[in-house]
C-alpha angles and dihedrals in degrees: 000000000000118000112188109198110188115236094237092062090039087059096039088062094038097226135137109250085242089052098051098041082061098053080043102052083036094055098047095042088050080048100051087039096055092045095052102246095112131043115224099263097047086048087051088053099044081054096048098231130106118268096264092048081052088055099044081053100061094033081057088054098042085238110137122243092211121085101185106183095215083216093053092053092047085052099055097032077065093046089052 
């Protein structure tokens, strides 16, 4: 995935392109991640971090790790 960020917006936020590649990839990948469309460690991939760094990212954010499908636990609460 190729991402072209003009110059002028580079320079308006005052980032190194490394450095903002990084708070982009880390943003989608938190996004994709709260909205169920990820699972943590393919969240941690699209991010480009480890899976714990995945994690300090999102207890830094107040966002929880834990996505609990209250129909799948009802469902194995009944199987148990």
């Amino acid at each position: 995935m190729t991402l072209e960020v003009p110059d002028a917006l580079v320079a308006a936020l005052e980032r190194d392109p490394k450095e903002l590649e990084r708070e982009v990839r880390l943003a989608v990948a938190i996004d994709w991640f709260r909205r169920g469309l990820v699972s943590q460690g393919r969240a941690a991939e699209v991010a480009g971090v480890s899976r714990a760094e995945f994690f300090d990212e999102l207890a830094a954010r107040q966002i929880e790790n834990v996505h609990v499908d209250i129909e799948d636990l009802k469902r194995e609460i009944e199987i148990a």
